[in-house]
N, C-alpha and C positions, 0 to 999 in steps of 0.2 A: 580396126576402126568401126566397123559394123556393131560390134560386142559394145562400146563405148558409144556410139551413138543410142542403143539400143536399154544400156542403164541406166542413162541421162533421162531418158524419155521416161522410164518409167519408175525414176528417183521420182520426178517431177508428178508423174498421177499417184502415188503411195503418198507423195505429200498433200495431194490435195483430196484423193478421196479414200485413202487409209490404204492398208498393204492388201487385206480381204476385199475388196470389193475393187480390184483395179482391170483393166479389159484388155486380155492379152491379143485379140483382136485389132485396138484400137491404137497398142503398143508398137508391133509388128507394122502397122500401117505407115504411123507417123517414125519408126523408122527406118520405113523404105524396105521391108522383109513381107515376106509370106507368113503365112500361118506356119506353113510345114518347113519353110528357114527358121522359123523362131524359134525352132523346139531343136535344131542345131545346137542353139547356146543355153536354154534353158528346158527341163522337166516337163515344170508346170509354176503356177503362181508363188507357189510355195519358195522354188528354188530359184525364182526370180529375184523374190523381196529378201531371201538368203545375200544373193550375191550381187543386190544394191547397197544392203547394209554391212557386207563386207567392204564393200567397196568405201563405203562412211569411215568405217574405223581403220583401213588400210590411209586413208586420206588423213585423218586426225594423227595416226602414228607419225607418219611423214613430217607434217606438220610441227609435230611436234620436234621429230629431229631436226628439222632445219631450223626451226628456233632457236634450240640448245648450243646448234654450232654457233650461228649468226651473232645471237645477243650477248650481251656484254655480260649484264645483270638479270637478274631473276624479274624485273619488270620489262628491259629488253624482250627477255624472251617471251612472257604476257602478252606482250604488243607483238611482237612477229606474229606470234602462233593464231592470232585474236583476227588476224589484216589477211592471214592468208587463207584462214578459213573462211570468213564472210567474203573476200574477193570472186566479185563479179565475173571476174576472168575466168574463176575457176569453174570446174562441171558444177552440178545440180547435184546434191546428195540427198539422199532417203535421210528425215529426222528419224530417231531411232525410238520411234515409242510404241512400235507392234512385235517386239521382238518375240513375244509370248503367242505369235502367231505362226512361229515355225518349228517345223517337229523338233526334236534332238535327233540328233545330237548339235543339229545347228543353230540351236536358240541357246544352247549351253558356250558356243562359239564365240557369239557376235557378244554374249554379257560376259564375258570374260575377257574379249580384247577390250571391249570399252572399258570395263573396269582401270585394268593398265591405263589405260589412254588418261581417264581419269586422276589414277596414281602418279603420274608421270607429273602433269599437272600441279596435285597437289604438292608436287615434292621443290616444284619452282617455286612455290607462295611456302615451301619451308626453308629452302634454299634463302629467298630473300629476307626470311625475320633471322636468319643466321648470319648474313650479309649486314642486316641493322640500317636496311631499305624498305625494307616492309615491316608494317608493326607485329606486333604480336597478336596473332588472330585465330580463332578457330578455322586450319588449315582445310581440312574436307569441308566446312559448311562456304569456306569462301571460295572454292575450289567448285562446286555443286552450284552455288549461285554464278559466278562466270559461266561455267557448263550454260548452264538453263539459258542465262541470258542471250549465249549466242545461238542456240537451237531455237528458241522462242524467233528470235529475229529469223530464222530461215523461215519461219509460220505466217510471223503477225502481218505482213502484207497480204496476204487473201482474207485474215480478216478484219482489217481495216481498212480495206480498200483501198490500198496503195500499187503504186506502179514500182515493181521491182525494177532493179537499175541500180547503173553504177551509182550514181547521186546519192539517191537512199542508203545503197549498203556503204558506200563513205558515211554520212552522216550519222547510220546506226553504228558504225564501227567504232567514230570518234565520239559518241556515246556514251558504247559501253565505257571505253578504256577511261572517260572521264569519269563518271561517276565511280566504276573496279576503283582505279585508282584514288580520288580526290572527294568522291562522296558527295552528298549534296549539303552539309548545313556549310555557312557560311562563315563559320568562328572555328578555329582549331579547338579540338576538344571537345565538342558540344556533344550531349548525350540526349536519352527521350526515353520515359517511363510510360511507356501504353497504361494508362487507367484501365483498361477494359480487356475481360477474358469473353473469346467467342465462344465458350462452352456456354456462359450465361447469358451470353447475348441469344443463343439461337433458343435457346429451353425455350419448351412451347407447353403450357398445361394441357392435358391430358386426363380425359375421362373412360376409363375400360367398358365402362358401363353405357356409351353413349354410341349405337351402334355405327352412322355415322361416322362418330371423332376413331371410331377402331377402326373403321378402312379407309380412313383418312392414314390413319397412324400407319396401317400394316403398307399402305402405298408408299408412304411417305421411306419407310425403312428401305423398302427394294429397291426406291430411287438410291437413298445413301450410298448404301451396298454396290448396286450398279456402277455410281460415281466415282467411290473409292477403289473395286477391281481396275473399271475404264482407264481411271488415273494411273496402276499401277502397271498394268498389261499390257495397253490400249486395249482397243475398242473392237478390234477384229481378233484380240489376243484371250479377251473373255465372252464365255460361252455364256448362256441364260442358265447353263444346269450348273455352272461355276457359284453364279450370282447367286440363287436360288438356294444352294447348298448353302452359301458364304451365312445366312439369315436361318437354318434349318426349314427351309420349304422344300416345297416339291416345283420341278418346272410347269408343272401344269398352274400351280399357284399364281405363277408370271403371268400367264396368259390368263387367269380368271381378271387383271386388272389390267393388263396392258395387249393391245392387241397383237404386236409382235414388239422385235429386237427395236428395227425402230423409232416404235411409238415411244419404250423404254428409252430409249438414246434423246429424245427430244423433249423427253420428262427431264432429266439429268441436265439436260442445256437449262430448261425453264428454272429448274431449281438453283441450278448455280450462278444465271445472271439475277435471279431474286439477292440474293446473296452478295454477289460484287457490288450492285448498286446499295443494297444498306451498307455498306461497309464504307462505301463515300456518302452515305447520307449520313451516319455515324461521325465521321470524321470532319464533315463540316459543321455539324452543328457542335463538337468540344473541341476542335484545334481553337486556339488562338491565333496563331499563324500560317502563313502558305507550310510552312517547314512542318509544323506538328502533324496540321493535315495531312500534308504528303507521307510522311510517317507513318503516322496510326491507317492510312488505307495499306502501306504495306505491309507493319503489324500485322492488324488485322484477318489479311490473304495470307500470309507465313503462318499464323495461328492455324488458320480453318485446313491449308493442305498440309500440314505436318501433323493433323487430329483426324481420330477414328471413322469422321462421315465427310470428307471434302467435298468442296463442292466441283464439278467436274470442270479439268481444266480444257482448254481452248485446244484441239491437237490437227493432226492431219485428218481428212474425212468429213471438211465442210463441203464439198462437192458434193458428197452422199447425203448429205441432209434434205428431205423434201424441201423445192425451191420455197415454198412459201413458210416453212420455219429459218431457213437458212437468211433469206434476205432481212427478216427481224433479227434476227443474231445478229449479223452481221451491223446493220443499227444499233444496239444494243452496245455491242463490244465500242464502235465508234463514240459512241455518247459517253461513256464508264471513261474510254482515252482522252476526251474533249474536258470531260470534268476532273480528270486528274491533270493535265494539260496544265488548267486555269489553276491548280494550287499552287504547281510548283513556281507560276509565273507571278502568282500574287507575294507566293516567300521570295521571290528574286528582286519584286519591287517593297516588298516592308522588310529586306534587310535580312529574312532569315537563310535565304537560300543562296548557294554561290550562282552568280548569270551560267545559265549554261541553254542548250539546246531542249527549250522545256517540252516542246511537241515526242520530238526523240526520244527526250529523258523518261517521260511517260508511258512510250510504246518499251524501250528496251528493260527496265526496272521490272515489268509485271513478268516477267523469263524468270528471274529469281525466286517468285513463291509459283511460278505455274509448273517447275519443272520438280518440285520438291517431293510430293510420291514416286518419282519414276527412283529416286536414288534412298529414300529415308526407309532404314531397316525399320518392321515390326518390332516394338519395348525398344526403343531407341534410346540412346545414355540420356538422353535431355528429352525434356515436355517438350510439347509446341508451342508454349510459351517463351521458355526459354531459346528454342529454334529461332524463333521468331526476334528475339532479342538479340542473338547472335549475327542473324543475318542484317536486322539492321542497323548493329552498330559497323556493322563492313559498310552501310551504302549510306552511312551517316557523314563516316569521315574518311570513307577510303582503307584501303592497305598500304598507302606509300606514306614514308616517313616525312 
């Protein structure tokens, strides 16, 4: 019971201020242990956020078998496995996006049961197009988008400032399974040809010669860099000499522009909410409808994380952000949700969109392109384009027949 009280607690700080920076002090405390009990059941930090994040994919395996038994059909078993992950009832689990924060052979561990767990997954959503209940769909990208979707929603309340609770995780839960399932246009069939590649959206000119625009640019690359390890590691999973290297520099390079980790980490924020908001300022000014808009911002965000410099996505370790960058974040992410909110309700009232849960729809949707580095191989079969096309013909019209 102690051990179980004791990974709850610090599921719950790895999700809020990443798996490196969590206070085995403070862990020990709020589980009723000592310093010198805690190290009973754990090392050190290290074998803590080990054996929370076994504890994740020990709980998704489960999950998944009790699905398998229970449900009828391969969308039965969707909806089991989807109800008892996000239930409320259940403990608090570590999201899994610092795996790169623990030595081997236990980071070789936790990304190999997930994988399965993964697999398992996608073998339902194959199961069901062989059933001729699910359409025919790119099985891992709609398999990775479910994924995301539910781990994003273990996130988005700290940064939306939402009150966790039963209510909510109902609400998110019926959600996802609507959109997974039923998609958001309103007409059977309806499809969406994004006009716009974020490759030429973001091109910025560039003078070598403009002293300046070259440490504007040399900054600008380390932020990328940063963003895309952050995205694929996390954040406690990559080191400055990682990043550094990733660009051929030296880590001293880092700190000639950034004062520490950080400063670097709140560059990577600033850049990526620059970013989300043009991509709805984008979308409102060429949708014609609440539906296209709502589209082209997901487009758009499937484009930017499935390409070479994403923009850094939303994870655990808003806690660890200086209070006075965080509480802007924190705005920031709110405002991006309020404005995609208002699209999807405007396609619900001019007809493009099916009614559904627009507040929701807009919080649980953005899991589908935030969780896309954590799972997209380097030279992937498809562009990010194409990713991007794939994922949202799944949240167009669904997977059920």
């Amino acid at each position: 019971m102690k051990r179980q009280i004791l990974l709850e607690e610090a599921a719950r700080q790895i999700n809020d201020r990443g798996a490196g920076a969590v206070s085995l002090n403070d862990i020990a405390e709020r589980a009723g242990l000592s310093r010198n009990a805690l190290y009973y059941y754990v090392t050190d930090r290290a074998d803590l956020t080990f054996q929370c994040y076994l504890r994740t994919c020990e709980s998704a395996t489960e999950n998944l078998a009790i699905a398998y038994e229970q449900g009828a059909n391969a969308l039965e078993r969707i909806r089991i496995y989807t109800e008892r992950t996000l239930s409320y009832e259940r403990p608090t689990l570590a999201a899994l996006c610092d795996p790169d924060f623990l030595p081997e052979p236990h980071r070789a561990t936790i990304l190999d049961l997930d994988r399965r767990n993964i697999e398992t997954l996608e073998n339902f959503i194959t199961d069901g197009v062989h059933e001729g209940i699910i359409r025919p769909v790119h099985t891992e990208i709609a398999a990775q988008t479910l994924h995301g979707m539910i781990n994003w929603t273990q996130l988005s309340y700290k940064w939306l400032n939402q009150k966790d609770g039963k209510a909510l995780r109902k609400r998110v839960t019926g959600s996802i399974l609507d959109l997974f399932f039923h998609g958001l246009a309103a007409s059977e069939g309806k499809s969406f040809a994004c006009p716009i590649d974020v490759a030429t959206l973001t091109a910025r000119p560039f003078n070598a010669f403009d002293r300046a625009q070259a440490t504007q640019e040399k900054m600008a690359q380390l932020v990328a860099a940063a963003s895309r390890l952050f995205n694929r590691r996390g954040i406690d999973g990559a080191s400055l000499d990682d990043i550094s290297a990733s660009v051929g520099a030296t880590k001293g390079a880092v700190y000639h522009y950034f004062d520490d980790k950080m400063h670097l980490i709140t560059q990577c924020y600033e850049r990526a909410f620059d970013l989300y908001s043009m991509f709805v300022d984008v979308a409102l000014a060429q949708g014609t409808t609440g539906f296209e808009r709502s589209m082209m911002v997901m487009h758009l965000n499937s484009q930017a994380q499935a390409g070479p410099t994403p923009p850094l996505m939303l994870q655990p370790g808003l806690l660890s952000v200086p209070e006075s960058h965080r509480a802007r974040f924190m705005l920031q992410s709110q405002e991006i949700w309020r404005r995609c909110e208002a699209m999807i309700r405007e396609g619900v009232e001019d007809g493009s969109c099916r009614p559904c849960d627009a507040r929701a729809v807009a919080d649980v949707s953005a899991g589908a392109f935030l969780w896309l580095h954590k799972w997209l191989p380097e030279n992937y079969v498809l562009t990010p384009f194409q990713v991007a096309d794939e994922q949202c013909r799944i949240l167009i019209n669904g997977v059920a027949r």
